[in-house]
Structure formats: structure tokens, C-alpha cells
TIMI-418068 format. One record per residue (C-alpha): residue number from 0; chain; x, z, y. Coordinates in steps of 0.25 Angstrom, whole numbers. Layout:
BEGIN
+-----+-------+-------+-------+-------+
|  nr | kette |    c1 |    c3 |    c2 |
+-----+-------+-------+-------+-------+
| NUM |     A |     X |     Z |     Y |
...
+-----+-------+-------+-------+-------+
***
This chain:
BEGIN
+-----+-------+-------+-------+-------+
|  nr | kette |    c1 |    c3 |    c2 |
+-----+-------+-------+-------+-------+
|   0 |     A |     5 |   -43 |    60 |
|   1 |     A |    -6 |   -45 |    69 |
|   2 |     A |   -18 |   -34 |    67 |
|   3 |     A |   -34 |   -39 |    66 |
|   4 |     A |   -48 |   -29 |    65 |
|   5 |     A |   -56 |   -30 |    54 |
|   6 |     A |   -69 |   -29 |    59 |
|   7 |     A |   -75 |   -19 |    69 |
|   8 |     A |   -70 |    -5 |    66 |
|   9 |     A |   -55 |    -7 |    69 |
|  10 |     A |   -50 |   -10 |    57 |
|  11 |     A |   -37 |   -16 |    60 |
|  12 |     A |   -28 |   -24 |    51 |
|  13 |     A |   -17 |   -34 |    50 |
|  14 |     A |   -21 |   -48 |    51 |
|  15 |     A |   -18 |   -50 |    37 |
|  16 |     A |   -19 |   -43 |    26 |
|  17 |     A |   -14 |   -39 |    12 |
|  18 |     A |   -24 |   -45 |    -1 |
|  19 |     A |   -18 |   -36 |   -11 |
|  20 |     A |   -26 |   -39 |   -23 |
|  21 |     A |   -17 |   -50 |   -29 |
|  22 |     A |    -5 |   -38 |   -30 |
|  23 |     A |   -13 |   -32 |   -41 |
|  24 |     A |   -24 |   -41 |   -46 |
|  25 |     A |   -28 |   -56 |   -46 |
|  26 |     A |   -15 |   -64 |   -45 |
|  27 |     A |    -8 |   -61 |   -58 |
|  28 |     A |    -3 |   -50 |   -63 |
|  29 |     A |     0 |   -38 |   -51 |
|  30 |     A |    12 |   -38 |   -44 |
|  31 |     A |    23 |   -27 |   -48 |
|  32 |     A |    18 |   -15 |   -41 |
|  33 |     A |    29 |   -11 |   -32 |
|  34 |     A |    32 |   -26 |   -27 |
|  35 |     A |    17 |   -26 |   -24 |
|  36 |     A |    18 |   -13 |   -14 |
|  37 |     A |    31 |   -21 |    -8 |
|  38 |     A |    21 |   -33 |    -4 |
|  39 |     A |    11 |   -23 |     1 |
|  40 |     A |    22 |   -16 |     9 |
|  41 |     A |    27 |   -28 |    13 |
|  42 |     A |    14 |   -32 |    19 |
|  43 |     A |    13 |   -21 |    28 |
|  44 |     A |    26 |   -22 |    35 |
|  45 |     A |    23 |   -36 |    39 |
|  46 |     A |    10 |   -30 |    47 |
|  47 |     A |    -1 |   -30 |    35 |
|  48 |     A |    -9 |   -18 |    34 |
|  49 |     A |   -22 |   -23 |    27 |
|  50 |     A |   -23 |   -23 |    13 |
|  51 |     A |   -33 |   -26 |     3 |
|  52 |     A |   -35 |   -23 |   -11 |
|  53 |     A |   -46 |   -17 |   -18 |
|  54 |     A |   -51 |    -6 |   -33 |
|  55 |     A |   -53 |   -22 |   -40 |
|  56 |     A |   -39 |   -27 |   -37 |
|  57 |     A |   -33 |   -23 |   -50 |
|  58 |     A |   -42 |   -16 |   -51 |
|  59 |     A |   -37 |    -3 |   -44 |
|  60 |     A |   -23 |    -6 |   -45 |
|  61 |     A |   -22 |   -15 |   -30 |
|  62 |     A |   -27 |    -3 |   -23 |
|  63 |     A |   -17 |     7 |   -31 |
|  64 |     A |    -6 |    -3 |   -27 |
|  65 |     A |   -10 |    -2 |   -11 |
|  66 |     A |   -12 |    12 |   -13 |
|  67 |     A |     5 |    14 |   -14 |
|  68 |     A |     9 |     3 |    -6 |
|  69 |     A |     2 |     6 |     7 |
|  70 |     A |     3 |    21 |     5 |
|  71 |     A |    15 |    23 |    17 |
|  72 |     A |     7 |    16 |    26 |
|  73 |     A |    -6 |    18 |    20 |
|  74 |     A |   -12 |    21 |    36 |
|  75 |     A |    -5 |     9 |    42 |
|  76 |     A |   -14 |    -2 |    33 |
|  77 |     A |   -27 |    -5 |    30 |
|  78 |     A |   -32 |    -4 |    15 |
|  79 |     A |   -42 |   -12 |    10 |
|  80 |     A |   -50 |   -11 |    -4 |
|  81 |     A |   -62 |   -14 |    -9 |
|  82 |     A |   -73 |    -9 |   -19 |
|  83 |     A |   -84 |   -16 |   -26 |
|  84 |     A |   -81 |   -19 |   -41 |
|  85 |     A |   -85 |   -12 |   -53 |
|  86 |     A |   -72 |    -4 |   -57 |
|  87 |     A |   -65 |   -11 |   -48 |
|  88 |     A |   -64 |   -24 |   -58 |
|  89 |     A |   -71 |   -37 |   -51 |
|  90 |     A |   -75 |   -42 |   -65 |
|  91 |     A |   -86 |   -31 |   -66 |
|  92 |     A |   -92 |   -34 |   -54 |
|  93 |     A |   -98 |   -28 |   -40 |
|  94 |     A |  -101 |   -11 |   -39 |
|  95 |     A |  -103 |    -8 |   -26 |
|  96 |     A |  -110 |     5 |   -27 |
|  97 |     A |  -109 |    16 |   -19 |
|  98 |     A |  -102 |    25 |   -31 |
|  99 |     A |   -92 |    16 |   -34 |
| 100 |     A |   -88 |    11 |   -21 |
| 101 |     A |   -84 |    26 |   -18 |
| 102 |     A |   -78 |    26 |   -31 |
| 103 |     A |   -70 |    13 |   -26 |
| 104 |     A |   -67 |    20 |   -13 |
| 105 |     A |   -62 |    33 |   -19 |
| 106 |     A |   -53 |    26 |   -29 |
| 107 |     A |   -46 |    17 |   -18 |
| 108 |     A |   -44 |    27 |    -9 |
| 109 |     A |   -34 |    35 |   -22 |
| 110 |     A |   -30 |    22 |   -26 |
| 111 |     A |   -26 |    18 |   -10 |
| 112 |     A |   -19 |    31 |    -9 |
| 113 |     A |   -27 |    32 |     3 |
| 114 |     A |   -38 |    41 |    10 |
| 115 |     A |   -46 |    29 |    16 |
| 116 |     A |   -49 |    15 |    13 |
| 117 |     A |   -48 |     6 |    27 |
| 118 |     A |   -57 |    -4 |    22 |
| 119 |     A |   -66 |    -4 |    10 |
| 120 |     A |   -74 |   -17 |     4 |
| 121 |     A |   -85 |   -20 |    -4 |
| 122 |     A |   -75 |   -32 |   -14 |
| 123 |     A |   -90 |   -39 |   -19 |
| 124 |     A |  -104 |   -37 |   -13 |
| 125 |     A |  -112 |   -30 |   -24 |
| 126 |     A |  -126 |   -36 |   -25 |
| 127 |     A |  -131 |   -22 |   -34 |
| 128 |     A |  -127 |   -15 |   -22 |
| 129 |     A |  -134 |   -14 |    -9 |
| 130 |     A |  -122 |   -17 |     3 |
| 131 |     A |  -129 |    -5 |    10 |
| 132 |     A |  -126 |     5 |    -1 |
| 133 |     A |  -110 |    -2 |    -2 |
| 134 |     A |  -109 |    -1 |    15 |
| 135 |     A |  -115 |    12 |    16 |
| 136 |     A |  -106 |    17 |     4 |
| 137 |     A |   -93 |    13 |    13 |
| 138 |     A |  -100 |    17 |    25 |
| 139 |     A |  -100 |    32 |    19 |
| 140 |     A |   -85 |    31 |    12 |
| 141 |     A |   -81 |    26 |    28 |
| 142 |     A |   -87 |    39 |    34 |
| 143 |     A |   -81 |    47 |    22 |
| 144 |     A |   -67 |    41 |    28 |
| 145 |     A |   -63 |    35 |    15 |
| 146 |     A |   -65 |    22 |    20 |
| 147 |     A |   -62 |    14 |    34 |
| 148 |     A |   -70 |     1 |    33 |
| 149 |     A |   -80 |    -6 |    25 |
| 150 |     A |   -77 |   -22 |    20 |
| 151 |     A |   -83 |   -31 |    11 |
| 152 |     A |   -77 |   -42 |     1 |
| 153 |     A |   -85 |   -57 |    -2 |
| 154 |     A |   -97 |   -50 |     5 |
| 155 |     A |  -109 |   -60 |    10 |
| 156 |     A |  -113 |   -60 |    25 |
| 157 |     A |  -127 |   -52 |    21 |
| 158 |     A |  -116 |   -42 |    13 |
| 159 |     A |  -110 |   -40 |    25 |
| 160 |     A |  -120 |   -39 |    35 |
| 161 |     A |  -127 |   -30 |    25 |
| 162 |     A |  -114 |   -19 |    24 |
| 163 |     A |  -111 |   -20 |    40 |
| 164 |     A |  -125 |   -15 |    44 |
| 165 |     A |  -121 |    -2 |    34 |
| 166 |     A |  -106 |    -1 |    36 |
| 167 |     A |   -99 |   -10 |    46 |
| 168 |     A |   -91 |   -20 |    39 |
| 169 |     A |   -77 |   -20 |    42 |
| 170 |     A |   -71 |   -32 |    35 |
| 171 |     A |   -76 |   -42 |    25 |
| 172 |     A |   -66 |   -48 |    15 |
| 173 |     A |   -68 |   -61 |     8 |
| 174 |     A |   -61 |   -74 |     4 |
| 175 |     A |   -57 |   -83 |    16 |
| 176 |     A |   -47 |   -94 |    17 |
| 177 |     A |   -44 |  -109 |    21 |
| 178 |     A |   -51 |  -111 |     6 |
| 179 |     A |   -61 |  -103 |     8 |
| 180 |     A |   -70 |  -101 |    20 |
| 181 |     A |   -84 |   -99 |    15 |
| 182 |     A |   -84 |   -86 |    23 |
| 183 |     A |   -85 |   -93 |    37 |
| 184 |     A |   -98 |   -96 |    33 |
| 185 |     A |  -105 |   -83 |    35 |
| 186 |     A |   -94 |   -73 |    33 |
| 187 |     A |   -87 |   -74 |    45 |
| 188 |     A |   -98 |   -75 |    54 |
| 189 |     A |  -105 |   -63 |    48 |
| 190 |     A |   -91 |   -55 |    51 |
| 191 |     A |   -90 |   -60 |    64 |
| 192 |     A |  -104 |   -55 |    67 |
| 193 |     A |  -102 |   -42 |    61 |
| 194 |     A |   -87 |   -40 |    65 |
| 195 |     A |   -82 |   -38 |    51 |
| 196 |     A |   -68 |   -42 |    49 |
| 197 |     A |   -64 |   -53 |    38 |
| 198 |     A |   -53 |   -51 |    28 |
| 199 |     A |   -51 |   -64 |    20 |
| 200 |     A |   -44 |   -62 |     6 |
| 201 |     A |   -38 |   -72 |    -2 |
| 202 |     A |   -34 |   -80 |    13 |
| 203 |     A |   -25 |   -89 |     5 |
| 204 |     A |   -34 |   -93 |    -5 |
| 205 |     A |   -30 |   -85 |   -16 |
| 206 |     A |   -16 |   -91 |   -13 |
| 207 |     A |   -19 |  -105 |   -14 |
| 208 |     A |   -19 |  -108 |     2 |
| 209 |     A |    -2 |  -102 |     1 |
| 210 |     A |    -1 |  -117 |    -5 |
| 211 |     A |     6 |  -110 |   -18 |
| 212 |     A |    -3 |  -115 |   -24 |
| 213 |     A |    -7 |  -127 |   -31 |
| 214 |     A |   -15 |  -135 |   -42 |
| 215 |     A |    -3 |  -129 |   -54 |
| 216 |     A |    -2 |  -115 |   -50 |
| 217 |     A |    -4 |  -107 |   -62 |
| 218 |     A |   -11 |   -92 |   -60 |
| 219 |     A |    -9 |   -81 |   -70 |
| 220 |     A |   -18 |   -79 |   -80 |
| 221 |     A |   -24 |   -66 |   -71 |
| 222 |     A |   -23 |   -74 |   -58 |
| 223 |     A |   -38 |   -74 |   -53 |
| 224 |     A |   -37 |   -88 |   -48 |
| 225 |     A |   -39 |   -94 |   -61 |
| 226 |     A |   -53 |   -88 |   -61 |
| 227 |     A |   -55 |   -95 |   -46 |
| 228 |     A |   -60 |  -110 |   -46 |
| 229 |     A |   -54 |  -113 |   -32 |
| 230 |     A |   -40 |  -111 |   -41 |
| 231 |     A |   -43 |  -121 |   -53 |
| 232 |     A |   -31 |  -132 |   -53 |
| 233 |     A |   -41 |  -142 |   -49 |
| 234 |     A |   -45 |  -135 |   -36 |
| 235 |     A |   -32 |  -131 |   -32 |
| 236 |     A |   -28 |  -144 |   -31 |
| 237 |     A |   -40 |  -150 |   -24 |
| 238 |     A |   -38 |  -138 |   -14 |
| 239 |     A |   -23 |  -140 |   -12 |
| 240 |     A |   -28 |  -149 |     2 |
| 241 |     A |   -31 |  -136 |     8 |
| 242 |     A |   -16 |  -130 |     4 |
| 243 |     A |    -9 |  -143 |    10 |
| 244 |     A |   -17 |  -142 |    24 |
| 245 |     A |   -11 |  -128 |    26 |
| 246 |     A |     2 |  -131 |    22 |
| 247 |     A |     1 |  -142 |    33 |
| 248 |     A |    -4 |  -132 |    43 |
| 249 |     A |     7 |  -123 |    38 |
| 250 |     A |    17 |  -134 |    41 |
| 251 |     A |    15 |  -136 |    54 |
| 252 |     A |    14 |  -119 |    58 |
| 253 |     A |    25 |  -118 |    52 |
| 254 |     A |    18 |  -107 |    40 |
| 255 |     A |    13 |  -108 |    26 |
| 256 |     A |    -1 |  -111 |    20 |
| 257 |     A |    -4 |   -98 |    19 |
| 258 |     A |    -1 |   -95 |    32 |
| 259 |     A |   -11 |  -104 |    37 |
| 260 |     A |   -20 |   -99 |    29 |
| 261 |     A |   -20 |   -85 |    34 |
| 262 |     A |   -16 |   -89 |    48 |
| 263 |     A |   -30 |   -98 |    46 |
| 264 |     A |   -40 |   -85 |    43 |
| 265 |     A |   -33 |   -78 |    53 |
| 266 |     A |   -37 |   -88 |    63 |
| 267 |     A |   -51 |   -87 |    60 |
| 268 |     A |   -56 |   -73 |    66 |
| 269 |     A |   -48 |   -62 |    72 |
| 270 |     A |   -55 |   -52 |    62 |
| 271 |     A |   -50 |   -58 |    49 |
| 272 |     A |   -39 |   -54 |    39 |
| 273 |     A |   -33 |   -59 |    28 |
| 274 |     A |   -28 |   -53 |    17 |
| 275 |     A |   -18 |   -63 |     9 |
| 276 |     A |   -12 |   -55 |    -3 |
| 277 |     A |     0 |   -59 |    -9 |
| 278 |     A |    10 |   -53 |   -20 |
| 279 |     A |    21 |   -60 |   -13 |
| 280 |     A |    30 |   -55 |    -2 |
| 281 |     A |    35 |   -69 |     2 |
| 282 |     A |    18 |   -72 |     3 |
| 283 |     A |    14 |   -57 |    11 |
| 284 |     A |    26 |   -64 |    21 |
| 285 |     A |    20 |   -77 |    22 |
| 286 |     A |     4 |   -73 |    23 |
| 287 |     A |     9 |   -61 |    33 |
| 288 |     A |    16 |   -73 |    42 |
| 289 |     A |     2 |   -80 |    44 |
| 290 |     A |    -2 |   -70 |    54 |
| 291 |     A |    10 |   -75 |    64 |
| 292 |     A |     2 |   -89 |    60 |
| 293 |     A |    -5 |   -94 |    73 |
| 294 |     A |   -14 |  -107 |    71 |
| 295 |     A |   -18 |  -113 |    82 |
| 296 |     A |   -33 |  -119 |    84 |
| 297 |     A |   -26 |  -133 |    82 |
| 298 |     A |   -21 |  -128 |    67 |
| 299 |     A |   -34 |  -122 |    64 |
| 300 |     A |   -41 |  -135 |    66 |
| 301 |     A |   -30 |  -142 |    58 |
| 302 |     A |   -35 |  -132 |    48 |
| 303 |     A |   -47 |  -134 |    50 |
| 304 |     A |   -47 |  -150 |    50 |
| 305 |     A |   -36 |  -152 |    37 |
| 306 |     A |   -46 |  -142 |    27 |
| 307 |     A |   -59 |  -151 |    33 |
| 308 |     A |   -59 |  -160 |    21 |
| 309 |     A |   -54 |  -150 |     9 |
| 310 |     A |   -65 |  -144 |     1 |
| 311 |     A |   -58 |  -134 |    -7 |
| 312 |     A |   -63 |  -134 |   -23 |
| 313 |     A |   -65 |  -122 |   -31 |
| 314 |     A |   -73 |  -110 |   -28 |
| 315 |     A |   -66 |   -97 |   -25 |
| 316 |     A |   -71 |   -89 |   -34 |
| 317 |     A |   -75 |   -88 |   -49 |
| 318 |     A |   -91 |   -89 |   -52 |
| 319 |     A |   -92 |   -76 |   -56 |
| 320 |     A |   -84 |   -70 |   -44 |
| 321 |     A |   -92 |   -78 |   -34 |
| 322 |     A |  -101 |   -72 |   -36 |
| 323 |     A |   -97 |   -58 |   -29 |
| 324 |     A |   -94 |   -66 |   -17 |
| 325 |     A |  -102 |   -67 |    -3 |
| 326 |     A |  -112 |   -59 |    -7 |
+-----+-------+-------+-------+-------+
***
């Protein structure tokens, strides 16, 4: 798999990535531990070495499961977590002080297995918390070598700008995707500017871009989807028009939905990477497949011209989590 620099200080990684978040928490109930390290191993011999989790994703028990599974080749990928919640538990809401994100920091790198974190991000922006203390906090645990880069999660372009002049940003992470593309708006042009890399999580639309899914899927009962209004049976099926333009695109390259999809963001800007997670091997194989994708200007305005006149229904997120968002 292709490689792609995240940012300005030569971070290099594969041109996608490995969400791991779902292996553990989100989806359902967590995958059986030793078939998930199979589909993390798996990821890496077919050319990914960029994973993501973070202390919230279970909590703690994402990071513990990375921890084994990249152990034998733990200097060949880059390792990605985030701090920002208290205890870890997104429910309790933001804590980005000082103390606790070297609390966070000290307790990844043990959990990791690992003497340094490649790239550390701030998951929510917290307003009780001044982004000069947050960047200068990771600025000092980067000179003390326990951290490689600084990154930020859902952060607003004055967030941003804010934490670059302190700590230079390496990579912002935030939802992007064919249903959602708020972030061209300010977002992109604000890294552009700034030379911070893009990492879009949740590049297949929390799944429902794959075209698995429809207006009668039924989520389990600790399936976060349930809780996200973009997901109600009513706006599934109003948004199945975008699913059936990507499969029609698919048909003529000769690929999957999905494939479009991430081949779609990967076309946007050299400097993005998405992160599709996955518990499935058969998937991992599919989304690792859209980096061989090449659309050409001519698919991307066929794109561009069949989504023209779909409006997509249904926020992204609850009320109360929107809240944390683009700040």
C-alpha cells in the first residue's frame, strides 16, 4: 500500500488506516479477543501500519488489545491514541488538564506496551481548558520523548490555529465522508494553510455507505447507532439515494460501494488518511482494495453531479454529543 505524510514533521503512514474502536466498543458486543488480534495482524500484512484507538474505547480495553497485537512489530506501525475524557468514559464529559492528560499518557504508554506514543490527540476540545495549557502540555511530554506528534479530534478552525502557534499540529482527526462534508468548509482550508494532515474517521458512514445497510437493519441493543438520528429507519431510507449512486459508480469500476467511498477521500488531498475500522476480515480485504482504486476526473464529477440533488436527513450526532464537536 501506498504511503502518505501526515502533516509537516514526517510522519509517514499507509494511505489508510485501521479505526479500531468498533473491535472493542460501539458496535455490539466486542469481538472475541484473539480473532480481533488476527484482524489487526491481518491489517498489517496487507500494508496498513496506522492504527487508531484511544483510553475511551472500551474504556481502556482497545488500547490494551493494540497493545498485544502490534507488539512484534510494534517499531514498523504508527500508533495513534487519544486523551481527553474524564476517566476515559465520554458520558462524563471533557478533562483536558494538564494532570490528567499526563495521567492518560502515562497509562497508554503501559497499556500499549510501548515507550512512546507516535501520535497523541486531544478526542473533544475542552472549553474549561485554555488550548494553550493542552498544546503546551503535549509540547513538553514531546520533548520528554514519550510522545512523537500532537493531533486534535472534532476541534474548530480557531482550536486549531490556537494549538499550531504553541505545538505544531500534526494531524486533525474528524468525521468526513460522501454524507458528510461540513469539514470542507473551514476545516480543510485551515489545514491546508497550516500543513496539518487530515485523518477522517468513520469514512464509510458509520457503515451505511458499504450498502449493508438499509431502512430494516436491526442494531444491538449497545450498537451506538441507535442514539444517532442520521440512523432512524425513516432517514435511512430517504438516504438510500446516496448508497445506489455508489453502487452505480462501483459497477462501472468494477469495485464496491465502499470502495468508492474511500477511493472518493482519497482523491480529495494528498495529505488525508482514512481510517475505516472493521471486525470483518472479508471487509479489512475490501476497504484495503480501495487504495488500488483510481477515479478519474470523469468519475469524480459523476460523483459529484449524481449526489447534486440528495439532501441527506438526519444529523450525525445525538444532541448532547454535538455539542463536543467543532469547537
Amino acid at each position: 500500500m501506498e504511503k502518505r505524510q501526515l502533516g509537516n514533521n514526517g510522519l509517514e503512514v499507509s494511505a489508510l488506516g485501521l479505526g479500531c474502536m468498533g473491535l472493542s466498543f460501539g458496535y455490539g458486543p466486542a469481538t472475541e479477543k484473539e480473532a480481533a488480534i488476527k484482524l489487526i495482524r491481518a491489517a498489517f500484512e496487507r500494508g496498513v501500519t496506522f492504527f487508531d484507538t484511544a483510553e475511551a474505547y472500551g474504556p481502556f480495553t482497545n488500547e490494551d488489545l493494540l497493545g498485544e497485537a502490534l507488539a512484534p512489530f510494534r517499531n514498523e506501525v504508527v500508533i495513534a491514541t487519544k486523551f481527553g475524557f474524564k476517566e476515559g468514559k465520554p458520558p462524563l464529559g471533557v478533562d483536558s488538564r494538564p494532570e490528567r492528560i499526563r495521567e492518560v499518557a502515562e497509562s497508554a504508554l503501559k497499556r500499549l506496551k510501548t515507550d512512546h506514543i507516535d501520535l497523541f490527540y486531544q478526542h473533544r476540545v475542552d472549553p474549561n481548558v485554555p488550548m494553550e495549557d493542552v498544546a503546551g502540555t503535549v509540547k513538553d511530554l514531546i520533548a520528554e520523548g514519550k510522545v512523537k506528534h500532537f493531533g486534535l479530534s472534532e476541534a474548530g478552525a480557531d482550536s486549531i490555529r490556537k494549538a499550531h502557534a504553541i505545538q505544531p499540529v500534526t494531524a486533525l482527526q474528524s468525521e468526513y465522508s460522501l454524507w458528510w462534508r461540513e469539514p470542507e468548509q473551514d476545516i480543510l482550508p485551515t489545514l491546508e494553510e497550516l500543513g496539518i494532515g487530515f485523518v477522517p474517521f468513520s469514512p464509510l458512514g458509520k457503515g451505511f455507505l458499504t450498502g449493508a445497510i438499509n431502512e430494516d437493519t436491526k442494531f444491538d441493543s449497545s450498537d451506538f447507532r441507535n442514539t444517532v438520528p442520521r440512523f432512524s429507519e425513516e432517514n435511512r431510507k430517504a438516504n438510500q439515494a446516496l448508497v445506489d449512486v455508489l453502487g452505480q459508480i462501483a459497477a462501472e469500476k468494477n469495485a464496491t460501494p465502499a470502495q468508492i467511498a474511500l477511493a472518493w477521500l482519497l482523491s480529495q488531498k494528498p495529505w488525508i488518511v482514512p481510517i475505516p475500522g472493521t471486525t470483518k476480515l472479508h471487509r479489512l480485504e475490501e476497504n484495503a482494495g480501495a487504495a488500488d482504486v483510481q477515479l478519474t476526473g470523469q468519475d469524480l464529477q459523476s460523483i459529484s453531479n449524481g449526489l447534486a440533488n440528495i439532501e441527506i436527513q438526519g444529523n450525525r450526532y445525538s444532541e448532547q454529543a454535538q455539542k463536543m464537536v467543532n469547537r
